[in-house]
C-alpha positions, 0 to 999 in steps of 0.5 A, spaced: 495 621 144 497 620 152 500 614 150 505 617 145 505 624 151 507 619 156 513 615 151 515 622 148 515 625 156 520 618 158 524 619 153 526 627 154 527 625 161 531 619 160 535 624 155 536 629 161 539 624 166 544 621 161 546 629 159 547 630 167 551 623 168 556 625 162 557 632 165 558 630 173 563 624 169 566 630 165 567 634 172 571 627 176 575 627 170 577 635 169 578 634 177 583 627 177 587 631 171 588 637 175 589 633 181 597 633 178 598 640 179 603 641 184 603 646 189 594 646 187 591 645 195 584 643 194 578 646 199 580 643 206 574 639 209 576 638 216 584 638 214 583 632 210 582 635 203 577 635 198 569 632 197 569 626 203 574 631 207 580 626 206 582 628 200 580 623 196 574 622 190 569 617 194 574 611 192 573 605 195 578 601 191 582 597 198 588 596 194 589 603 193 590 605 201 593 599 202 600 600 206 606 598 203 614 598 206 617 603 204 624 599 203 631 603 201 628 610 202 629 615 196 629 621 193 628 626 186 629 633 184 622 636 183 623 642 178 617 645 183 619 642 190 627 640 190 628 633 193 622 630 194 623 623 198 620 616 196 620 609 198 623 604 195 618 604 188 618 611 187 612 613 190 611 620 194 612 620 202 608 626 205 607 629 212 601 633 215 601 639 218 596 636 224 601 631 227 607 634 231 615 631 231 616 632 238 613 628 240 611 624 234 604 623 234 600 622 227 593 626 228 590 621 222 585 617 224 582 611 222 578 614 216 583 618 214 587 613 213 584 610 208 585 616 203 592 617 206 595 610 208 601 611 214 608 608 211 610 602 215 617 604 219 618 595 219 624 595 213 625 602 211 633 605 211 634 612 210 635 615 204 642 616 201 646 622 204 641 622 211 642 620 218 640 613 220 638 616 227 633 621 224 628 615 222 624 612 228 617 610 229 610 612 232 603 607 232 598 610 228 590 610 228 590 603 226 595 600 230 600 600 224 607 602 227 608 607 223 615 610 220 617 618 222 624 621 219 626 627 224 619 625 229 614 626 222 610 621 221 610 619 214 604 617 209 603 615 202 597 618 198 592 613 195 590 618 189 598 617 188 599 612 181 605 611 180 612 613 181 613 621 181 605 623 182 605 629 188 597 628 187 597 630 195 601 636 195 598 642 199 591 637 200 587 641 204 592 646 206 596 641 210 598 635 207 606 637 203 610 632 200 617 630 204 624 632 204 629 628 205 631 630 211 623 629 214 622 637 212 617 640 207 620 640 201 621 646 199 625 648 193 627 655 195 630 653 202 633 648 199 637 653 195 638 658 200 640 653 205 646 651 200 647 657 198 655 659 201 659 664 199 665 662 196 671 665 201 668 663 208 673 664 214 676 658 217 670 660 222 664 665 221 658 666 223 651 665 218 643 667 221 640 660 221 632 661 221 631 657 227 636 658 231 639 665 229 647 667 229 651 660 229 659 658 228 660 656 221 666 653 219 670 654 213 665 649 209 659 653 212 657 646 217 654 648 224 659 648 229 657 645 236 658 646 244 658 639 248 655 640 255 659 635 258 665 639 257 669 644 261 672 651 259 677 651 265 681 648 265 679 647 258 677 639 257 674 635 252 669 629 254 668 626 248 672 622 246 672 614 243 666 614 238 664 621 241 669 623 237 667 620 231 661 622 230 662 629 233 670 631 230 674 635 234 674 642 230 681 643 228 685 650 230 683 655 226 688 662 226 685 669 228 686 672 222 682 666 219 675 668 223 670 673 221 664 676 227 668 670 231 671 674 239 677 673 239 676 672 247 678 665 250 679 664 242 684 658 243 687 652 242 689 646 247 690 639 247 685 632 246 687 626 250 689 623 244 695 628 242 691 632 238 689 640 237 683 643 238 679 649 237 675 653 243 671 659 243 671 662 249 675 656 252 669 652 250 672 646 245 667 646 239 666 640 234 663 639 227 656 634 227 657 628 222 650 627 222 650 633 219 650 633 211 650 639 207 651 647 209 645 650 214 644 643 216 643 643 224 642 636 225 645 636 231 642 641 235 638 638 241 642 631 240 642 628 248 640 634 251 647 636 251 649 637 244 647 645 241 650 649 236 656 654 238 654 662 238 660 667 236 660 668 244 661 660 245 654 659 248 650 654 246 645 656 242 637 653 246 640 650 251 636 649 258 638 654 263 
């Protein structure tokens, strides 16, 4: 009678742990399918995610981690986040709230590294329709010479699989995939930002969120001061390939402004032969580093380069 009590108690308690494992196998697969929902933040556990606190599952599979060059950068149009950047094979690049852009400093040490792997800066290029110069490097925990675009440092996500996972969106409320330009992407800033009305002035004005009231041209692009240029006399510094990168602000009629003081409002000659606008006697220019209306690419470049305010004043210059 003990023999067949202690077989028939072995076998319960056999039959109870292999209930438990398919249940725990249940939960990790339930939670890896969920893991694909954009937007979904897991519980933040030191700022890294999930379970180990770097928002992995436990895994210690080498090649998932493993850094790989970015290469020609990219990008694709989420319905959920707008345009997401990528590297050359598809794969998410991301961003993390801990790090900072100015200066770049990547905050992920050497363990969560292995969850969220730093994008190589040795043989990236900028996506299509980006400025080259917004694409830079910072040295990582590991010693990795890591890529940043407009001073972020850039990550991939080990649990990322394949081309167009953003597994990582939102982990631990500090990671978010990237936009092109190095911002969060962000589908209905996007859209805001693109967002222009169809019979803007030749110049005008728009309320930027970082920046506030800034000069737009007819095309809604920021508009910009040079500090090194002089109101009066009325003198343009930036000639040669300054000229190209920045382009004079051809004349602009004062029927053909809104918001815009008529002040100083006019026009002068380049050393080139060429007419340029001023406000306030101050020559303004346009930024070619600037893509899209509502960029502000420009903003700081040298510390001498700000956007234009309606009074000519450039816009978070030092004083």
């Amino acid at each position: 009678m003990k023999t067949s009590w202690r077989s028939a108690s072995l076998v319960a308690t056999a039959a109870a742990l292999l209930a438990l494992t398919t249940a725990c196998g249940q939960d990790q697969g339930d939670q890896a399918a969920t893991g694909q929902n954009v937007g979904s933040a897991a519980d933040a556990q030191g700022g890294y995610g999930s379970s180990d606190g770097y928002g992995s599952s436990g895994s210690t599979d080498k090649s998932a981690a493993k850094a790989k060059s970015a290469g020609q950068l990219a990008s694709w149009d989420s319905k959920e986040l707008g345009k997401v950047l990528t590297d050359n094979a598809g794969m998410t690049l991301y961003r993390f709230d801990k790090d900072t852009a100015e200066p770049p400093k990547s905050n992920c040490d050497a363990a969560c590294l292995k969850a969220w792997p730093a994008v190589p800066a040795s043989g990236a290029k900028a996506a299509p329709g980006v400025d080259d110069s917004l694409l830079g490097e910072v040295t990582a925990a590991d010693g990795t010479k890591q890529l940043t675009v407009d001073g972020w440092p850039m990550y991939h996500y080990a649990m990322d699989k394949k081309a167009g996972d953003v597994k990582g969106q939102g982990v631990g409320g500090t990671w978010w995939a990237a936009a092109p330009d190095g911002k969060k992407a962000n589908k209905k800033a996007e859209e805001e930002a693109g967002a222009q009305p169809a019979d803007l002035k030749g110049l005008s004005t728009r309320n930027d969120p970082k920046l506030g009231e800034v000069v737009v041209d007819k095309n809604g692009m920021t508009v910009y001061r040079f500090l090194k240029d002089s109101a009066w006399p009325i003198k343009s510094n930036c000639v040669g390939a300054c000229a190209e990168k920045w382009p004079a602000l051809a004349p602009v009629a004062k029927n053909d402004t809104q918001n815009i003081p008529l002040k100083g409002y006019m026009t002068f000659t380049r050393p080139d032969g060429t007419k340029q606008q001023t406000l306030n006697c101050w020559p303004v220019y346009t930024f070619s580093g600037d893509k899209k209306p509502g960029d502000t690419n420009g903003q700081g470049v040298g510390g001498t380069w700000y956007a234009a305010a309606p009074n000519g004043k450039p816009v978070g210059a030092p004083k």
